[in-house]
N, C-alpha and C positions, 0 to 999 in steps of 0.2 A: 109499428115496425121499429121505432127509434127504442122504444123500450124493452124490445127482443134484443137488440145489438148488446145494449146496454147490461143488460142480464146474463150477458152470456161470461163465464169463468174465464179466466185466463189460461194460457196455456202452459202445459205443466212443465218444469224444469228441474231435474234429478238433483238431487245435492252435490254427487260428485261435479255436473256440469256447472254447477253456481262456483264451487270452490276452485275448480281450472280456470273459471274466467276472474278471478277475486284474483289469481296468483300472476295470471297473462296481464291484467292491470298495473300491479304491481310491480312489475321485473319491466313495464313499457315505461312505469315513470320515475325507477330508477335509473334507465338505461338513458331516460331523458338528462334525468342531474347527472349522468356523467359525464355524457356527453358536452352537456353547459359547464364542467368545470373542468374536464378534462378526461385522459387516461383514470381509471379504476379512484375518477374523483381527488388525483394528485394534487393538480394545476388549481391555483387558486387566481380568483379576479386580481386585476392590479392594486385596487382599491382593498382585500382583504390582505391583501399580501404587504401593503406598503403601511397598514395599522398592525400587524403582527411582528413584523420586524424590528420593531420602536422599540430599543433598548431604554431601559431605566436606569435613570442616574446609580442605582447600586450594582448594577450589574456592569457598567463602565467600570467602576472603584473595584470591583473585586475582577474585574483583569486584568488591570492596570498591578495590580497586589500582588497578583499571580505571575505574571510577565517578569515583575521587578525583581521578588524572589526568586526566579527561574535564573535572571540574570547574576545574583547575589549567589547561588550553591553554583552555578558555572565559574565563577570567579574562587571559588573557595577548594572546587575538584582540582584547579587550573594549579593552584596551591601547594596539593600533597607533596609531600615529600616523597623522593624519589623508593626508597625505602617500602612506601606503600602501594606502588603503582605494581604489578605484577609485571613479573618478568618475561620479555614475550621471547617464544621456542621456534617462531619460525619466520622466513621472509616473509611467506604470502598468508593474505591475511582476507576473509570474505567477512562482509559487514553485512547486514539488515536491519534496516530500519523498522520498529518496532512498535514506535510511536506517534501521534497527530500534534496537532500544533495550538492546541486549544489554550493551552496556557504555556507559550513558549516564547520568548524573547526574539525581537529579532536578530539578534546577534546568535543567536542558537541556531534560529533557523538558514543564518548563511553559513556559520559551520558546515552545518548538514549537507546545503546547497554547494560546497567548497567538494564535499564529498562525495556527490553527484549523486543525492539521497533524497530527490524531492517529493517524493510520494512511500507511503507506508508500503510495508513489504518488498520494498524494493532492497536491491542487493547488489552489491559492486565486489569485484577484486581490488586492495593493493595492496600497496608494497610497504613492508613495516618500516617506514624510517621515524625518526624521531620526532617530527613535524606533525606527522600523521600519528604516534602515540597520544602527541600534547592536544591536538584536536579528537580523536576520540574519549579521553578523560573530561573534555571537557563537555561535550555531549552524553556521556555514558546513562543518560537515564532513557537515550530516546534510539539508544543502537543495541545489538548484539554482537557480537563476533568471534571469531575464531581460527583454528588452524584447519582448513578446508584439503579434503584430502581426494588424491587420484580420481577414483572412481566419482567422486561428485564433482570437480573439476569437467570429467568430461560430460558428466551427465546435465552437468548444467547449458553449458556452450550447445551441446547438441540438443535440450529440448526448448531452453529461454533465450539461447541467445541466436542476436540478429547487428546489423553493420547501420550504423547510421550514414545514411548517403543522401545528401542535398536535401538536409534535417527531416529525411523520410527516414524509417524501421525498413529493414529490407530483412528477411529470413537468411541463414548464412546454409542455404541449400546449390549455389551456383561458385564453385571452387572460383572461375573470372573473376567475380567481383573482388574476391580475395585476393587473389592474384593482382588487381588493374591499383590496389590502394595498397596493399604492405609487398607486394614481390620483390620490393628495390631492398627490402631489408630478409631477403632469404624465407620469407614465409610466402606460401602461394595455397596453401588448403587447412580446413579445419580441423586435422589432425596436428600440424605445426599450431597454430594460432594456443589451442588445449598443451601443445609439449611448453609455449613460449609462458602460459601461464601457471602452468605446472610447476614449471623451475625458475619463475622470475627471472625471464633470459633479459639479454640486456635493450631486446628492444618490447620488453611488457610495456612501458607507459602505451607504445602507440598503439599495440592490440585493444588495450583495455576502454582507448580512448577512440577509436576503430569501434568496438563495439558498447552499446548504449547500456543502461544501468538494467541488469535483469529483475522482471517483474517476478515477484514468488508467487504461489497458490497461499488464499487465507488460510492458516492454520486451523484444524481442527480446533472443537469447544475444548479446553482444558489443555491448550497445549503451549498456549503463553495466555498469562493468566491476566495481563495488566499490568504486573508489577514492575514499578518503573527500581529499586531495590535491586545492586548488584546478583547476580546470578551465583556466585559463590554464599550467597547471606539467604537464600532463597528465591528470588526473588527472576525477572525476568533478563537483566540488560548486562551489560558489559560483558567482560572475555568469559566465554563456554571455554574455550582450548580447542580440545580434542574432540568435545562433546557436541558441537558447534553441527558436525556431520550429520548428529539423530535429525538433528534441524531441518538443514537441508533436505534430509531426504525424503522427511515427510510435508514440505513445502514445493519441493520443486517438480 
C-alpha cells in the first residue's frame, strides 16, 4: 500500500500556471521591500540615510570655493560701471527666480530673500527704483526680468495670485477680503488691485505686499536652459525687456 502512494506521479501543472505563480511571488516580495522602505522604495532606514549623507572633506572644499566665488562675481557685478548696466524703459518690473542655491553665498541668498524670491520659479512685481536695480545686478545669474505687460499683469493676479492673511495663501476669489485689508486706500476688488499694479499707483508697495510671491508653472524642456549667462549674451538671467512676456506666458 505505502509503495502504491508512493508510486504514484505528481500532479500536473501547465507552464503558463507555474509562470503566474513565479511572477505572483515576485511582485509579493517586492511589494514586501517597499513596503519595509517605503513609498515606491523612496524612504530609506535611519541608519542608511545617516551613512549616505557623510559629506567628504572634498566636497566641503568645493562648496566652500563655490560659495566664495559666488560671493567674489556678486561683488564685482555690484561694481559695473553705470555705463554697463542697461537702461531700464519702465516702472514696473516682474522678476523670476530661475535658479537653486546649490552653490550660492549667503549674502546672495538674502538678496533674493530681500526680494521676496525664496523658492525657484517664483515671481514677484516691483517697482524699478535704484535700490532695486543695484540688488538685482548683483543677483543677475539667479533672476530674470523684465517689462511685464497688461494682458499678463492681469493674467497673472487672476490665475497665481492669492492675499496672504494670518501667514495663510488665501485665493483672491472673495472681493471682502479685499475690501476688509486695502479699501482704506481706495482699492476694494481685483480689478483695482491689477489697475494699482499695472500703473505703479502710488499705493503698489501695499498690494504687492498684500499679496504673496506668485508661484510659476516649470518651464517646458528647452525653455530655460540653465544658463546662469546674461540673456542678451545667450544665455538665461537678467533683463529680457519686452521679451520677459513669451516668458510669462508660457509659465504662468
Amino acid at each position: 500500500m505505502m509503495a502504491e502512494e508512493e508510486g504514484q506521479p505528481l500532479p500536473y501543472v501547465s507552464e503558463i500556471v507555474l509562470k503566474k505563480r513565479k511572477i505572483r511571488d515576485e511582485l509579493a516580495i517586492t511589494r514586501r521591500t517597499q513596503l519595509e522602505l517605503g513609498k515606491y522604495g523612496a524612504k530609506r532606514s535611519k541608519k542608511q540615510s545617516d551613512v549616505s549623507d557623510i559629506k567628504r572633506p572634498e566636497q566641503f572644499i568645493k562648496e566652500f570655493r563655490d560659495k566664495e566665488l559666488d560671493l567674489i562675481r556678486t561683488k564685482q557685478r555690484a561694481k559695473r560701471p553705470k555705463s554697463m548696466i542697461p537702461t531700464i524703459k519702465s516702472n514696473l518690473l516682474f522678476i523670476i527666480r530661475i535658479q537653486g542655491k546649490n552653490d550660492m553665498h549667503p549674502k546672495t541668498r538674502k538678496i533674493l530673500y530681500n526680494l521676496r524670491l525664496r523658492k525657484v520659479f517664483s515671481g514677484v512685481f516691483v517697482k524699478a527704483t535704484e535700490g532695486v536695480i543695484d540688488m538685482l545686478q548683483k543677483v543677475e545669474p539667479y533672476v530674470t526680468y523684465g517689462y511685464p505687460n497688461l494682458k499678463n499683469v492681469k493674467e497673472l493676479v487672476y490665475k497665481k495670485g492669492y492675499a496672504r492673511i494670518d501667514k495663510k495663501a488665501v485665493p483672491l476669489t472673495d472681493n471682502n477680503i479685499i475690501e476688509q485689508t486695502l479699501g482704506k486706500y481706495g482699492i476694494i476688488c481685483v480689478e483695482d488691485i491689477i489697475h494699482e499694479i499695472a500703473n505703479v499707483g502710488p499705493h503698489f508697495k501695499e498690494v504687492v505686499l498684500f499679496m504673496g510671491p506668485l508661484m510659476l508653472s516649470k518651464p517646458e524642456d528647452g525653455l530655460l536652459r540653465g544658463k546662469k549667462q546674461p540673456y542678451r549674451e545667450g544665455g538665461d538671467a537678467g533683463n529680457r525687456e519686452d521679451e520677459i512676456n513669451d516668458l510669462i506666458s508660457k509659465m504662468n
